[in-house]
C-alpha positions as a Markdown table, in Angstrom:
| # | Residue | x | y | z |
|---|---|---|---|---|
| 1 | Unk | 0.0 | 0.0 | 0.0 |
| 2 | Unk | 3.0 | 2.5 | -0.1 |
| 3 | Unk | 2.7 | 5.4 | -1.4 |
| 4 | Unk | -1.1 | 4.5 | -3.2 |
| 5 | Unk | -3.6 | 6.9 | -3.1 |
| 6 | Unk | -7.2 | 6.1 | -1.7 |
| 7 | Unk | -9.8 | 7.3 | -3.8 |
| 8 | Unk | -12.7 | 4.5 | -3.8 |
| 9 | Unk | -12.9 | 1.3 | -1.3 |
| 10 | Unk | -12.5 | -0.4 | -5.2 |
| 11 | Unk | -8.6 | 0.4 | -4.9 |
| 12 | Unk | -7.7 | -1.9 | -2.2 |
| 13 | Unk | -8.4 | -5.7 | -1.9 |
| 14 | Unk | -10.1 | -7.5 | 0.4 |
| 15 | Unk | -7.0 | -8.6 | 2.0 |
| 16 | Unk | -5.6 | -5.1 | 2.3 |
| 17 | Unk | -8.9 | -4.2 | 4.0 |
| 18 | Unk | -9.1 | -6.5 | 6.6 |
| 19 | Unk | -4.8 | -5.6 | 7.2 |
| 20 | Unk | -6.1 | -2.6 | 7.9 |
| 21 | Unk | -8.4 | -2.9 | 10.1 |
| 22 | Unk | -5.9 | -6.0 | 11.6 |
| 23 | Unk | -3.6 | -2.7 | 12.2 |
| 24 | Unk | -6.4 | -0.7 | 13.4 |
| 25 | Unk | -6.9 | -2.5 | 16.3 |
| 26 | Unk | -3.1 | -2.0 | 17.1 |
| 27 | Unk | -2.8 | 1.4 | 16.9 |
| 28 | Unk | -5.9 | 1.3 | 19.2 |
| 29 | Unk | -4.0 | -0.3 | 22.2 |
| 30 | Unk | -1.1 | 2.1 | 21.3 |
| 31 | Unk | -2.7 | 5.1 | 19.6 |
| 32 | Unk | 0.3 | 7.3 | 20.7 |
| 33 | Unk | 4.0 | 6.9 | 18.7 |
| 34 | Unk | 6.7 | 8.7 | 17.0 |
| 35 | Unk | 6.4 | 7.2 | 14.0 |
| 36 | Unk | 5.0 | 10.2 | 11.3 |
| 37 | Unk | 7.9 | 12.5 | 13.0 |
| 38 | Unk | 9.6 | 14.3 | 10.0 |
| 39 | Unk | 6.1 | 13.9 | 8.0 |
| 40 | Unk | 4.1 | 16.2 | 7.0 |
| 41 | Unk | 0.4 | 15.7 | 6.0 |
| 42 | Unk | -1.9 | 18.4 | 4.0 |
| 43 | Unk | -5.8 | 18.3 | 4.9 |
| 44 | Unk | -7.2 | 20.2 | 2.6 |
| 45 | Unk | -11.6 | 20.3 | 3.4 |
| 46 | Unk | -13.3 | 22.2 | 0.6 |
| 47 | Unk | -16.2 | 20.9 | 2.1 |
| 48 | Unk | -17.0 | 21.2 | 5.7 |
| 49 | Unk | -16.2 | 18.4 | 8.4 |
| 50 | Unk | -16.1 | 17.8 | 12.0 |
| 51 | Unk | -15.1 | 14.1 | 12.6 |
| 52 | Unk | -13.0 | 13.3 | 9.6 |
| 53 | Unk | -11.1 | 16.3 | 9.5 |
| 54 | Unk | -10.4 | 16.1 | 13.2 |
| 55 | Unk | -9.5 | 12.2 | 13.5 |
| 56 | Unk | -7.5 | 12.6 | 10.4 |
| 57 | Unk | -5.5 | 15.3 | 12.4 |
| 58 | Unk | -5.6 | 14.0 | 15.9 |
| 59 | Unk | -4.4 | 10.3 | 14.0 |
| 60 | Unk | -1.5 | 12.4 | 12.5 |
| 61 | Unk | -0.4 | 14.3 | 15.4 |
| 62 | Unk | -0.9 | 11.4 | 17.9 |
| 63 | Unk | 1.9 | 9.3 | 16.0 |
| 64 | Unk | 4.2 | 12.4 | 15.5 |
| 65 | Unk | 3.5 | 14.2 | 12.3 |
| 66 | Unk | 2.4 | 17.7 | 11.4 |
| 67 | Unk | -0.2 | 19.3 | 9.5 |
| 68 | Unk | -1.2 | 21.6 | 7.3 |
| 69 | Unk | -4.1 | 22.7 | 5.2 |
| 70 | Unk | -7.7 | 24.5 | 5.6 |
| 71 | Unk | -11.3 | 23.6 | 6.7 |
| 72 | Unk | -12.7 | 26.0 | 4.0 |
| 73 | Unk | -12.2 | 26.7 | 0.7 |
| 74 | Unk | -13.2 | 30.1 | 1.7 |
| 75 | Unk | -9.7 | 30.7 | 3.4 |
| 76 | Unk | -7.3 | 29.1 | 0.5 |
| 77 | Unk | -6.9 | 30.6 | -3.1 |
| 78 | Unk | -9.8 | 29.0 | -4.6 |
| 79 | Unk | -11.5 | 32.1 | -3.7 |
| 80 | Unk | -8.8 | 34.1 | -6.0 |
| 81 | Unk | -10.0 | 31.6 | -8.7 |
| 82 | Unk | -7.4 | 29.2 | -8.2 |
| 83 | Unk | -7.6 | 25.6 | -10.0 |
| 84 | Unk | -7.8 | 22.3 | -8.0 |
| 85 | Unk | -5.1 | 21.2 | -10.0 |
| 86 | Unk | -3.3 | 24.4 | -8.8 |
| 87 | Unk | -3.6 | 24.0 | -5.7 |
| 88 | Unk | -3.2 | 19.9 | -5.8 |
| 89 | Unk | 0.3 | 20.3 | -7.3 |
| 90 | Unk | 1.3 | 23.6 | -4.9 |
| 91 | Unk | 0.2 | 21.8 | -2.0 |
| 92 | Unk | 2.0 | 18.6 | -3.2 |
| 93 | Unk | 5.5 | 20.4 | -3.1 |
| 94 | Unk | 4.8 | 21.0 | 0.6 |
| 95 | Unk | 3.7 | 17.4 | 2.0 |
| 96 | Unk | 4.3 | 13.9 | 1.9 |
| 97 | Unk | 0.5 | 13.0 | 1.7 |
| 98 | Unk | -2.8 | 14.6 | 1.1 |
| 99 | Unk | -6.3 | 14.2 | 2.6 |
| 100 | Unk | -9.2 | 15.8 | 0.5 |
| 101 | Unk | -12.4 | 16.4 | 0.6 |
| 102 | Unk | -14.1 | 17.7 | -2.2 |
| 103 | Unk | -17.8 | 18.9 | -3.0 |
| 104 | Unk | -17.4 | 17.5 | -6.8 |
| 105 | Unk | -18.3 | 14.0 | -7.8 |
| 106 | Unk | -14.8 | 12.6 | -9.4 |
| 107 | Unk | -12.3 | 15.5 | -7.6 |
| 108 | Unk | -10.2 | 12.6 | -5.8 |
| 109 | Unk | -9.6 | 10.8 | -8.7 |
| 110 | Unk | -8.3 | 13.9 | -10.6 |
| 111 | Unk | -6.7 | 14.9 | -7.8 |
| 112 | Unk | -4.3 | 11.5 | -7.7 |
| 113 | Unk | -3.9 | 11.6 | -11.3 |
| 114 | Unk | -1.9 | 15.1 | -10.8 |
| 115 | Unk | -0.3 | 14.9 | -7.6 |
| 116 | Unk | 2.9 | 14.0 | -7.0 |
| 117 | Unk | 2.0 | 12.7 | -3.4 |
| 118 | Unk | -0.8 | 10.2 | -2.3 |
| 119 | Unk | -4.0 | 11.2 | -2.3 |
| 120 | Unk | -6.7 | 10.1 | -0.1 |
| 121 | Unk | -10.2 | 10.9 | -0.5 |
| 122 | Unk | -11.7 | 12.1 | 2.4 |
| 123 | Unk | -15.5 | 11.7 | 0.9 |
| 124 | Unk | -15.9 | 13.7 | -3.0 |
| 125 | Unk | -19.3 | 15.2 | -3.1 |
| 126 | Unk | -22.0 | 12.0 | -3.2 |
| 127 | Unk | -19.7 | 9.3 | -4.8 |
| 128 | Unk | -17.6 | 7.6 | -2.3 |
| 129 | Unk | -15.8 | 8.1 | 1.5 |
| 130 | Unk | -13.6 | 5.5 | 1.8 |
| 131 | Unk | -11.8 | 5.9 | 4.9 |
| 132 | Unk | -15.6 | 6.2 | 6.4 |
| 133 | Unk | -16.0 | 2.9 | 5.0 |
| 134 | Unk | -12.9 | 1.5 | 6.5 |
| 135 | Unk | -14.1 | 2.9 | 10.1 |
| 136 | Unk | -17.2 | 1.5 | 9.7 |
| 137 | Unk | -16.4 | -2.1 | 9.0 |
| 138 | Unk | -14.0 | -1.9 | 11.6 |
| 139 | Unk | -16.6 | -0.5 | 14.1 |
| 140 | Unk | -18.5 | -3.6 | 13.0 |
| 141 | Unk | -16.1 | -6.3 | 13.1 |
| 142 | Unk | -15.7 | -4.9 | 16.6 |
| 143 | Unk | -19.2 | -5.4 | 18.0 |
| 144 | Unk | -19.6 | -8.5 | 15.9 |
| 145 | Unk | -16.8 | -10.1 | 16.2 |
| 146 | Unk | -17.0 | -11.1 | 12.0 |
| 147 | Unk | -17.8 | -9.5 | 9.1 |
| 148 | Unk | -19.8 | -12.1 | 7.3 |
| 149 | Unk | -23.3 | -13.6 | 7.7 |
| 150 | Unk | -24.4 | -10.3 | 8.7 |
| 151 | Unk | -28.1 | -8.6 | 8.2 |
| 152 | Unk | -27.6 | -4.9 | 7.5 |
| 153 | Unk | -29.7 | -2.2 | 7.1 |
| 154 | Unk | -29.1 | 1.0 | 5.6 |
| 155 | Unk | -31.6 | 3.7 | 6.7 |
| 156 | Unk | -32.5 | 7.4 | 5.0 |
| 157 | Unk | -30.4 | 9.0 | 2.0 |
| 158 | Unk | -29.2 | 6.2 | 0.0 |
| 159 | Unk | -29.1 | 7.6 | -3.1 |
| 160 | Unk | -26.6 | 11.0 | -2.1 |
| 161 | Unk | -25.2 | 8.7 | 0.8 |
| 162 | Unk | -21.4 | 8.6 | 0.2 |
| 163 | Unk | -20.8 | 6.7 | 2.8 |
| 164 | Unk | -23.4 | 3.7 | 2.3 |
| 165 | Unk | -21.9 | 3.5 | -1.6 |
| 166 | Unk | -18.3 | 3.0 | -0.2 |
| 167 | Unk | -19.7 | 0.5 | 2.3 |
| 168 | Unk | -22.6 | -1.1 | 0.0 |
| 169 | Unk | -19.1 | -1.9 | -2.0 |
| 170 | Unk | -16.9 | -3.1 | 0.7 |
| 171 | Unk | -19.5 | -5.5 | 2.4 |
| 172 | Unk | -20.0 | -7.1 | -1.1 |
| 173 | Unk | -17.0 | -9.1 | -0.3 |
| 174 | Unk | -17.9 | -10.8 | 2.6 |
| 175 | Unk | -21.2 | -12.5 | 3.0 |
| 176 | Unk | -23.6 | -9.6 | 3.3 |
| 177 | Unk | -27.7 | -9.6 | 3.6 |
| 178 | Unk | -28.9 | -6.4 | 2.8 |
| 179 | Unk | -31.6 | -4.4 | 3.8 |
| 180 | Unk | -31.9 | -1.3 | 2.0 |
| 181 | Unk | -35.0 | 0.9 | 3.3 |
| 182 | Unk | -35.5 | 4.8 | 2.0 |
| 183 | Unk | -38.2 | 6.6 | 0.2 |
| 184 | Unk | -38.8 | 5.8 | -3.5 |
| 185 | Unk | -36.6 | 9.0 | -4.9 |
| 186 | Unk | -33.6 | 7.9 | -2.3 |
| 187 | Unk | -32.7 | 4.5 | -3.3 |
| 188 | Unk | -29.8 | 3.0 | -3.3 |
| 189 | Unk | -28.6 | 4.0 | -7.0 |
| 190 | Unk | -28.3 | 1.2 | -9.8 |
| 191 | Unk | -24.7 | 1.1 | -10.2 |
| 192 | Unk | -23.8 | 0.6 | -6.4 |
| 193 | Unk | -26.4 | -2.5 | -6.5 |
| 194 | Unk | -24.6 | -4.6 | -9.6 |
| 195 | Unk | -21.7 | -4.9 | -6.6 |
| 196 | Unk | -24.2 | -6.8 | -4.4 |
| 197 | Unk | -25.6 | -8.4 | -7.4 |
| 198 | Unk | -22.5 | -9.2 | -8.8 |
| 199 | Unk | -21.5 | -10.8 | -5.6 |
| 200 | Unk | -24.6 | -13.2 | -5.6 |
| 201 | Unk | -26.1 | -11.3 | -2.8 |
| 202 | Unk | -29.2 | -11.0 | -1.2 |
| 203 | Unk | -30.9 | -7.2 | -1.0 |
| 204 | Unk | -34.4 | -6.2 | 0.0 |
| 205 | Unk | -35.4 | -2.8 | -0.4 |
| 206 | Unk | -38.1 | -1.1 | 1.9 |
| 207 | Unk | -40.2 | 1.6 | 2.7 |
| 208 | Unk | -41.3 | 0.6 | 6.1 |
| 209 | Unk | -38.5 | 0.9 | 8.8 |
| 210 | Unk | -40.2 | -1.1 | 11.7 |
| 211 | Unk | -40.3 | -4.3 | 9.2 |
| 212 | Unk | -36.7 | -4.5 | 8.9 |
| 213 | Unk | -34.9 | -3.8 | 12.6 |
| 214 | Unk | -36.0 | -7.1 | 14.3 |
| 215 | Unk | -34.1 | -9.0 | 11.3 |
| 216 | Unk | -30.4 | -7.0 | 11.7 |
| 217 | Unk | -27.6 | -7.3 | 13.3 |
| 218 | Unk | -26.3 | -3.2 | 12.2 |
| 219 | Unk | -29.0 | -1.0 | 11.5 |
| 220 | Unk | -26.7 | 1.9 | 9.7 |
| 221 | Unk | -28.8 | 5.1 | 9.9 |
| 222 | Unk | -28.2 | 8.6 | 7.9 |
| 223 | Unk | -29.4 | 12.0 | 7.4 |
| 224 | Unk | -31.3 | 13.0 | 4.3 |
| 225 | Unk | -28.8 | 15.5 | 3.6 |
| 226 | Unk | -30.0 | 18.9 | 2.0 |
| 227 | Unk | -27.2 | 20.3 | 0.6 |
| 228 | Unk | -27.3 | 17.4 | -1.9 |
| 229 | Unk | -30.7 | 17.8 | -3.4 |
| 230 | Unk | -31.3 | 20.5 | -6.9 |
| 231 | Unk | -34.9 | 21.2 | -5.5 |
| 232 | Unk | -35.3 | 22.4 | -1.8 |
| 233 | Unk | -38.8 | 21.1 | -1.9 |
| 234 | Unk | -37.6 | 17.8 | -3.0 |
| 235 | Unk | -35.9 | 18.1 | 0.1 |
| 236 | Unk | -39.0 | 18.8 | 2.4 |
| 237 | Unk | -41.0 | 15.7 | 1.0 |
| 238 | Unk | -38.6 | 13.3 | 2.8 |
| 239 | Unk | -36.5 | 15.2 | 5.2 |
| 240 | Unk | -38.7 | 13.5 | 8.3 |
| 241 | Unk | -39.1 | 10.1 | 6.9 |
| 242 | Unk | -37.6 | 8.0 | 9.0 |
| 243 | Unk | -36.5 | 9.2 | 12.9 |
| 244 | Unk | -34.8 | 6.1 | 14.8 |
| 245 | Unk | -36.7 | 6.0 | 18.3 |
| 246 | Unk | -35.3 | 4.3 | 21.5 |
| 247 | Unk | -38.9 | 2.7 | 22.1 |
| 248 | Unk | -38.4 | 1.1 | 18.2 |
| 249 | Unk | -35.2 | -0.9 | 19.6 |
| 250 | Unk | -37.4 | -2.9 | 22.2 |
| 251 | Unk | -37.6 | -6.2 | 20.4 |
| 252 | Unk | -34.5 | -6.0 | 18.4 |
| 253 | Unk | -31.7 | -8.5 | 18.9 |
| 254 | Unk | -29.5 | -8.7 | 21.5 |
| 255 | Unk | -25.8 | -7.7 | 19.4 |
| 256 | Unk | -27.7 | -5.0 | 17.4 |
| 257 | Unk | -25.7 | -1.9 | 17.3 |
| 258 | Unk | -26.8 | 1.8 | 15.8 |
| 259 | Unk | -24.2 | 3.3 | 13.6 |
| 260 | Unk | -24.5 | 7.0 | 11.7 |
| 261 | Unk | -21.4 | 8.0 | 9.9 |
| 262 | Unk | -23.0 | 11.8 | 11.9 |
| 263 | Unk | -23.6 | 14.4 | 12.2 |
| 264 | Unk | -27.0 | 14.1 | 12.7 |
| 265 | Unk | -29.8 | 16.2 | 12.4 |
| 266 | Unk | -33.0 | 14.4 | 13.7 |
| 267 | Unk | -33.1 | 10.7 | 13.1 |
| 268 | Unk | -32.0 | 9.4 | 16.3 |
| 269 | Unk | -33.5 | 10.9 | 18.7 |
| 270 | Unk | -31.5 | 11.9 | 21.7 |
| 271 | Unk | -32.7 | 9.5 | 23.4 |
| 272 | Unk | -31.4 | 6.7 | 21.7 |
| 273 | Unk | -28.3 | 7.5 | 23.3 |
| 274 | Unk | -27.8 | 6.1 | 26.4 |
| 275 | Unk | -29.1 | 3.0 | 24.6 |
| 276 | Unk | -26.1 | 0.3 | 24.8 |
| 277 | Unk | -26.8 | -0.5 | 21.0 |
| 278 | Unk | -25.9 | 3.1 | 20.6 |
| 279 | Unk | -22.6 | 2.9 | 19.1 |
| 280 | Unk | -21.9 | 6.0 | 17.0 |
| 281 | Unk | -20.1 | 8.1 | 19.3 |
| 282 | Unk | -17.7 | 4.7 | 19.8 |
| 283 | Unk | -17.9 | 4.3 | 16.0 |
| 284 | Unk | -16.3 | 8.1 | 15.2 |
| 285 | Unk | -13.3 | 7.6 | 17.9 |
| 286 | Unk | -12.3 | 4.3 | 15.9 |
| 287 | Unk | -12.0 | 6.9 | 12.8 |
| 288 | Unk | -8.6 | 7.3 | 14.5 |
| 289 | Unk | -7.2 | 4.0 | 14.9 |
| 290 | Unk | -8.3 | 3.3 | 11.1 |
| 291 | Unk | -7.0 | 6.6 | 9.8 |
| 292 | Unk | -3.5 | 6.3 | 12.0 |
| 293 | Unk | -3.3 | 2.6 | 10.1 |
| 294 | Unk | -4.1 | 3.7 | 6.7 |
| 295 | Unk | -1.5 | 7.2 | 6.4 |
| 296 | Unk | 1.3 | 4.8 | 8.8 |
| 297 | Unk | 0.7 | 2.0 | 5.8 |
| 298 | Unk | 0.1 | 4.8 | 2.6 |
| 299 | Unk | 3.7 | 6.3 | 4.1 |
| 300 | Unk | 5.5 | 3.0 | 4.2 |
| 301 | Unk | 5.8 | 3.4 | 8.2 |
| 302 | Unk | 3.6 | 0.3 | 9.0 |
């Protein structure tokens, strides 16, 4: 994996996943090292952020590194009129590695096809988030103790979701049930489907939420997330369709666990919380482990 860019969960194996995530869970009982001293890695967030940004810099300075970059376009050149390839191949002169994220559909890939440093994509408009992907199926392997023979349900925006298409992808190589449940106009998009089909899985789609949590071992919820849609009333119609209740988890199996890549808006209540299927808060701090493993491995340092 040295010195490969990240750009879609497609670019690694399923062997190279799961050494990931094996390495994951070692920096977990060591997250703090010396290792990225003398490194230097750029985040550059075009697009706003909370956790990702944040792991990916507590990850990096927790093993030694620096950092450099912006969490807004607004405060970088592109507000000049500057190019992303501009600023790819300045910002390349000054680091050994660089984290994006990028409102346009396709940015990572251009990005690694001019930089002269690894990219990783850090989640490119609605196409992919691959290191949320990687967090995820750790965070899953953790509570389940396996990745395969697993029912999973994937809850809300489907269709913008970045994060369900990354993971849609990678759980198509291990024995994966699916449970797919939105409204009609945010289904999971044709193209992210032929990976489950391809893999002679099994999906059922849904509009009815309560029907599918008694069958799951993950229910994966998200938010139906406005700044994706054209139409702001398009928006409205489905902004409240589905809102994960603590009373709706009475019933459910015993090793179910709640994940939401967050933030959230209003589909877990708060009171799902204190819930001990509740794992999303436990699910962002493993963003760290997984992102210290994949920039130690992507610098040739693990």
């Amino acid at each position: 994996m040295k010195n490969r860019s990240l750009v879609s969960i497609n670019d690694f194996s399923k062997e190279e996943i799961l050494k990931i995530l094996d390495l994951a869970g070692e920096f977990e009982k060591n997250p703090r090292q010396t290792i990225l001293q003398g490194k230097v890695v750029a985040s550059l967030f075009f697009e706003p952020s909370t956790r990702t940004r944040l792991s990916f810099e507590s990850a990096v300075q927790q093993l030694g590194g620096s950092i450099i970059g912006f969490a807004s376009a607004a405060t970088s050149s592109v507000q000049k009129g500057e190019t992303l390839k501009d600023t790819i191949l300045t910002v390349s002169n000054y680091s050994d590695l660089i984290v994006m994220r990028h409102h346009v559909d396709g940015s990572a890939r251009y990005a690694s096809e001019v930089a002269s440093v690894p990219i990783i994509n850090a989640g490119d408009g609605a196409n992919q988030h691959p290191t949320q992907c990687l967090l995820d199926l750790y965070s899953i392997r953790k509570t389940q103790g396996t990745l395969d023979n697993l029912d999973i349900a994937f809850v809300g925006d489907l269709k913008y979701g970045r994060t369900v298409h990354s993971l849609t992808i990678a759980l198509s190589l291990f024995n994966t049930r699916f449970h797919l449940v939105s409204p009609t106009e945010l289904k999971l998009p044709s193209a992210v489907k032929r990976h489950i089909k391809e893999a002679n899985l099994q999906y059922e789609q849904y509009t009815d939420f309560m029907e599918v949590i008694p069958k799951c071992d993950i229910v994966y919820m998200t938010r139906i997330q406005r700044e994706r849609f054209p139409d702001p009333l398009d928006y409205e119609k489905v902004k409240n369709a589905y809102i994960l209740q603590n009373h709706m988890l009475t019933g459910s199996k015993n090793n179910l666990k709640v994940l939401h890549p967050l933030p959230r808006v209003n589909e877990i209540t708060t009171d799902v919380d204190s819930n001990p299927k509740a794992y999303y808060f436990e699910q962002a701090l493993n963003g760290v482990y997984v992102r210290q493993a994949l920039v130690a491995s992507i610098l040739g340092l693990a």
